[in-house]
C-alpha positions as CSV (number, residue, x, y, z in Angstrom):
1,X,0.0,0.0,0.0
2,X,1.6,3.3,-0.9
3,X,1.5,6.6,1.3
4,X,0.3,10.0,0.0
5,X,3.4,12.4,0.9
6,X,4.0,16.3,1.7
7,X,4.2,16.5,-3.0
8,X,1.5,14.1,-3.4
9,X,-0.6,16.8,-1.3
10,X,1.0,20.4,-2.6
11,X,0.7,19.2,-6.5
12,X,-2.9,18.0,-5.6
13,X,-3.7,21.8,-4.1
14,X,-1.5,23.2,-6.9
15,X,-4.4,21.7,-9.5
16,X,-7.0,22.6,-7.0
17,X,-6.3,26.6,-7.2
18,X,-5.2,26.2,-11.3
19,X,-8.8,24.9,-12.1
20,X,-10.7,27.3,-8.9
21,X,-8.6,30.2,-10.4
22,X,-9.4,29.0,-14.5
23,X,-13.3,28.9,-13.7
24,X,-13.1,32.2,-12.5
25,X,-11.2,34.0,-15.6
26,X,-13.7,32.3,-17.8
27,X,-15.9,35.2,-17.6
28,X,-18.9,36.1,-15.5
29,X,-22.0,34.3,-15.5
30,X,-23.8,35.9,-13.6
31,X,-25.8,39.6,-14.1
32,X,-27.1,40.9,-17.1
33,X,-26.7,39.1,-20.0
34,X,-24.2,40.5,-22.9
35,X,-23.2,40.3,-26.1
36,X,-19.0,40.2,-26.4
37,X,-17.8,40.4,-30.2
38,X,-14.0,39.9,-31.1
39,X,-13.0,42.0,-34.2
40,X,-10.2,43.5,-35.3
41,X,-8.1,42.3,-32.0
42,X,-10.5,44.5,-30.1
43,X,-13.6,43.3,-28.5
44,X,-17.2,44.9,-28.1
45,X,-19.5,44.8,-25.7
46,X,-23.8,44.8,-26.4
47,X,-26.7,44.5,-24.1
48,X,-28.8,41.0,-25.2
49,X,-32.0,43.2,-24.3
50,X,-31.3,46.2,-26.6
51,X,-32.0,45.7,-30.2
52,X,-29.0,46.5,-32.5
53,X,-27.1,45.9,-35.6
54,X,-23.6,46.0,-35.6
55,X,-20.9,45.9,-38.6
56,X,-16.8,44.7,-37.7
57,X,-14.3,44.9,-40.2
58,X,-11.9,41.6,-41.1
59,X,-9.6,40.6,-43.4
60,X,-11.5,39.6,-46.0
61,X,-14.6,42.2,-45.3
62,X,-17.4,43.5,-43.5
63,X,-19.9,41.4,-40.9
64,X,-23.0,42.4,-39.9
65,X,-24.5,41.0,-36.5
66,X,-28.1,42.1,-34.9
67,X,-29.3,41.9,-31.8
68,X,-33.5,41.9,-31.6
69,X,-35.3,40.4,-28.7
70,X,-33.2,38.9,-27.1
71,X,-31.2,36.7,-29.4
72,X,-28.4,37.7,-31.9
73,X,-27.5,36.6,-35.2
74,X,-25.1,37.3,-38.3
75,X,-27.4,39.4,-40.7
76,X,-24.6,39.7,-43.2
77,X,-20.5,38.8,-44.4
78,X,-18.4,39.2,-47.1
79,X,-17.1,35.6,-46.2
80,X,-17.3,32.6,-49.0
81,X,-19.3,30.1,-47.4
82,X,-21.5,31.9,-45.1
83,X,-21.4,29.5,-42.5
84,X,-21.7,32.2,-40.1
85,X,-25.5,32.8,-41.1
86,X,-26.3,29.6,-41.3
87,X,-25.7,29.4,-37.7
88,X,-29.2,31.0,-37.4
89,X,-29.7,32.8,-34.0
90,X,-28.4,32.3,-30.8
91,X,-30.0,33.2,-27.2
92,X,-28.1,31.7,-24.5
93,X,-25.4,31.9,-22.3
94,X,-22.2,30.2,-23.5
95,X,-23.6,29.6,-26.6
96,X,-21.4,31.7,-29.8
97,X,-20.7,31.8,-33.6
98,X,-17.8,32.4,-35.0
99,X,-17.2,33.8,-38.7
100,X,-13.6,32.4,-39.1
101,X,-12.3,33.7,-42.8
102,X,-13.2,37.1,-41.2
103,X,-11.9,36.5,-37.3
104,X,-15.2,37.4,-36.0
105,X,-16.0,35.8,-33.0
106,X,-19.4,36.3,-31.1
107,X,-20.8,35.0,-28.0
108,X,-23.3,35.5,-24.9
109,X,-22.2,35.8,-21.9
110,X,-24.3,36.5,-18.2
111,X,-27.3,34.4,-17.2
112,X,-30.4,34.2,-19.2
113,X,-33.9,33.7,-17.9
114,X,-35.5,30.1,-19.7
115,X,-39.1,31.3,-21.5
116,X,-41.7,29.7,-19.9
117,X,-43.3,26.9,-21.9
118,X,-40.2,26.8,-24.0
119,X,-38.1,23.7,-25.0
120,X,-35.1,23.1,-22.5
121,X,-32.3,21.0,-22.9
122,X,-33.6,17.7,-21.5
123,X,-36.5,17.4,-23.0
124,X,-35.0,18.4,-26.8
């Protein structure tokens, strides 16, 4: 039978703190719920609850993001594929889309309220 010893015990708090202190730089989940776009190397930030429409520059153009009633999607790019659009809207936290021949990247961020009646993840 093997002992724990004095490392066994400071590497096991070392990983302890690393993924306490990792959780925590994530970002906020709490509070109002935002909008956080990466452009450009700079990032913007948009309340979920205010509509808006929004264009970023990148390297191969211009893309368009809107923001109405609570979800957000990409109205427009200058990308090939459009794969961005396609992505159709998103609405809750820790969910994103990314628009990756422009290095766009967009996702929610802050707790959102579930509609009532609506479809939740275990029963979809």
């Amino acid at each position: 039978m093997k002992r724990i010893r004095l490392g066994d015990i400071i590497i096991f708090l070392l990983s302890l703190v690393i993924i306490v202190a990792s959780l925590g730089s994530y970002g906020s989940l709490s509070g109002k719920p935002e909008v956080r776009v990466q452009a450009e190397g700079r990032e913007w930030i948009y309340d979920l609850s205010v509509d808006t429409i929004a264009s970023f520059q990148g390297p191969v153009g211009a893309t368009s993001i809107e923001i109405q009633d609570g979800k957000v999607h990409v109205l427009d790019s200058d990308c090939r594929n459009k794969v961005c659009i396609a992505a159709g809207w998103i609405s809750a936290s820790g969910q994103w889309i990314i628009c990756l021949p422009n290095n766009v990247f967009i996702r929610i961020e802050g707790t959102t309220q579930p509609k009532p009646g609506g479809v939740d993840d275990i029963s979809f």
